[in-house]
N, C-alpha and C positions, 0 to 999 in steps of 0.2 A: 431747663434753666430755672431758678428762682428770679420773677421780678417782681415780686411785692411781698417783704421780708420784712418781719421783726426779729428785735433780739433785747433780752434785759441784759444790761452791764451786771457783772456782780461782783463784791468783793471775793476772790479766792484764796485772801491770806488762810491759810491753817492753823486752828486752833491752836496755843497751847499745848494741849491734853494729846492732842494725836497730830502725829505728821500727815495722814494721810487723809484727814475729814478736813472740811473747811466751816468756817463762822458763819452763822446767818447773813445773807446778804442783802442788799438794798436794792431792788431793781428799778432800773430808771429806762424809761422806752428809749430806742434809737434804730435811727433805719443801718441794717446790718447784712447778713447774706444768710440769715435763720430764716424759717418759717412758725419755729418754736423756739420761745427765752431757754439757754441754755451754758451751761457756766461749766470752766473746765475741773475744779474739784468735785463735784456736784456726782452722786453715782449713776457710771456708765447705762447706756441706754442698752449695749449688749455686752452677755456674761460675760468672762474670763475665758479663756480657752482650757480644755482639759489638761490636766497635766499629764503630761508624757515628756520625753528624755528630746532635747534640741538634736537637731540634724546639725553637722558641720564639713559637710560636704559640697563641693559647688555643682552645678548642671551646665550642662550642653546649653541649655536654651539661653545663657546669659554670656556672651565669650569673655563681656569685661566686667570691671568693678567684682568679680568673687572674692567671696574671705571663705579661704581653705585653712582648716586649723590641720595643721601636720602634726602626730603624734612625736614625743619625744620618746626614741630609743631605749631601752633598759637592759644594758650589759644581762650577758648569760649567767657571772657570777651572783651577781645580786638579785632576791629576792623581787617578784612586785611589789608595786607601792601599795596601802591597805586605800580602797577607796574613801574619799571623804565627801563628807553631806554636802548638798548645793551652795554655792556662794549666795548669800542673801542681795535678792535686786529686786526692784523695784516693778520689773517688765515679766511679763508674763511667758509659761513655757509653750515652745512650738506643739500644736496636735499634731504636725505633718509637717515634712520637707517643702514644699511649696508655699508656705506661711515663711519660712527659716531664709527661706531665697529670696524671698519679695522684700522681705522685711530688711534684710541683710542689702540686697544691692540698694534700695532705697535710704538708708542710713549711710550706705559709700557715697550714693550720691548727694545726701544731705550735707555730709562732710566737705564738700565742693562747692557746694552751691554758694557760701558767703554768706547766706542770710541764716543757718543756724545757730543757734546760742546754745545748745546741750541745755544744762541743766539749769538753767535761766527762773528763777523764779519770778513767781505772777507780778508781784509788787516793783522790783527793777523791772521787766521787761513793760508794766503800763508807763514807769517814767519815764524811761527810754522811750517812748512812745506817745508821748505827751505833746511834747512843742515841734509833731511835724506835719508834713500832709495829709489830709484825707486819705486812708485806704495804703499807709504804708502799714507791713508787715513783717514778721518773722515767722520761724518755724522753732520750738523750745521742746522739752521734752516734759513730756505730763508727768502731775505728782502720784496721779492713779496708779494701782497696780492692773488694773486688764486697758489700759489706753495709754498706745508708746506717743504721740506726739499732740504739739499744741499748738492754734495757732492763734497770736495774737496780734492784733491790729488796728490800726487809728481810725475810728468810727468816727461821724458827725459830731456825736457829742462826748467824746472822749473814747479812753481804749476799752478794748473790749478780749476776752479772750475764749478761747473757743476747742473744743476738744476733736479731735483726729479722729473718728471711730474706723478702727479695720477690722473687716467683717466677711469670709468668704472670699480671700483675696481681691476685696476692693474697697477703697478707700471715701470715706464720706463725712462733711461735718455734723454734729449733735443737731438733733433736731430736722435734719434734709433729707429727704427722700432722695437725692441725686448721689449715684455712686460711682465709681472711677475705678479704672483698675491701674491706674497710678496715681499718687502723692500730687507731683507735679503738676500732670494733666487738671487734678483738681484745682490747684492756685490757679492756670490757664485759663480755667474755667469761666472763675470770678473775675479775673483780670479781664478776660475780654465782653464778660457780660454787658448789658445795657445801662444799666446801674453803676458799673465801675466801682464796684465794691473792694476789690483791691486793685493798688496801683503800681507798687514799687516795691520792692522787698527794701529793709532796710539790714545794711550788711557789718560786718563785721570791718571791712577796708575794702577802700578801693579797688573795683576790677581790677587785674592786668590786662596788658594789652593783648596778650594770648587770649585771656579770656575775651577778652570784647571781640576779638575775631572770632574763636570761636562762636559766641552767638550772630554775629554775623553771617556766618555759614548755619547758623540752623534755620535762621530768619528766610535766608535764600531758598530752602528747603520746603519752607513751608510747616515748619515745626514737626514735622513728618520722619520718626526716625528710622525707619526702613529707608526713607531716601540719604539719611546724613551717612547711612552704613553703607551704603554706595557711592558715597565720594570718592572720586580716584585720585588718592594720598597713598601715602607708605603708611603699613602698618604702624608707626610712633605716632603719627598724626591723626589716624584712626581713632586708635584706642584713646586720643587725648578729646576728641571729639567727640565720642562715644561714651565719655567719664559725665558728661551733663550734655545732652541732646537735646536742651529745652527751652524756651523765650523767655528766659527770666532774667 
């Protein structure tokens, strides 16, 4: 656990001149869940992953939340299509099928969760984050090209934003020695620490009341999702259980 954390705010509007650099920034101390000042435009603390060709298959180890990309068919009369060059994005290529999976079901799950914004930029998401409690947050998607997510948050003395580094299939903030082998587990993390570095995600809309039962039954659990996959439900209520397994 981290309990005695600095972090400098910093501005991460982007230049001008390049989408993907940011401006000099102004650091101002603030007690945070860092142990080093670290700013989410700022260059990654680990490389880019190799490029190699993305997996788009799902595995056994995950029964729910998969994205299986199905090939589209091509009549016998008609010729193949010529291949064409990669779609330009912003996120970096898979080196292996188990980066493709993690990353994959973690993004289903992020799409669940209520508190992601996608492509939310730094400047709305600190105002958005301005006038509320200590230690509310969200989950954004970074402007970096080798760092998929961001997370930004209501610090002491204003917002602060903070880079996702995944690294070896596990998940960690800039600057932290503590690593996770999930997303979630990480917010958990900070949420339950001493410090109470984060509090509340701040969401998109209101729970449903599905949801709010659902976390209710994983609170029962123990946050423990081998236990919530042993609830005796019908498989629709399973799998709906199983779509966020987490105290958030």
């Amino acid at each position: 656990m981290v309990a005695h954390s600095t972090v400098e705010e910093q501005d991460t509007t982007p230049s001008p001149s390049s989408s993907s650099s940011s401006s000099p920034s102004r650091p101002r101390d603030t007690s945070t869940l860092l142990s080093t000042p670290h700013s989410e435009d700022h260059h990654a603390t680990s490389p880019p992953p190799s490029s190699s060709s993305s997996v788009s298959q799902s595995h056994s180890q995950h029964p729910s939340n998969q994205c299986v990309a199905s090939p589209i068919p091509v009549p016998d009369h008609q010729p193949p299509l010529p291949l064409l060059d990669p779609v330009p994005t912003h996120f970096p290529l898979f080196p292996c099928k188990a980066d493709f999976l993690l990353i994959t079901r973690t993004a289903s799950m992020l799409e669940r969760s209520g508190f992601y914004w996608g492509p939310l930029g730094v400047e709305e998401a600190h105002s958005r984050l301005k006038d509320v409690a200590t230690g509310t947050f969200l989950i954004r998607d970074s402007r970096q090209k080798d760092v998929f997510f961001t997370l930004s948050y209501r610090a002491a003395s204003g917002p602060v934003s903070v880079r996702i580094i995944y690294k070896g299939q596990r998940f960690s903030l800039a600057g932290s020695e503590h690593s996770f082998p999930c997303l979630f587990l990480l917010l958990e993390h900070y949420m339950n620490s001493s410090k109470k570095s984060l509090t509340v995600p701040y969401r998109k809309q209101r729970p449903t009341l599905q949801e709010l039962c659902r976390k209710q039954v994983v609170e029962s659990c123990g946050g423990e999702v081998e236990r919530v996959a042993r609830v005796p439900v019908n498989p629709v209520l399973k799998h709906f259980l199983l779509e966020f397994p987490y105290r958030i």
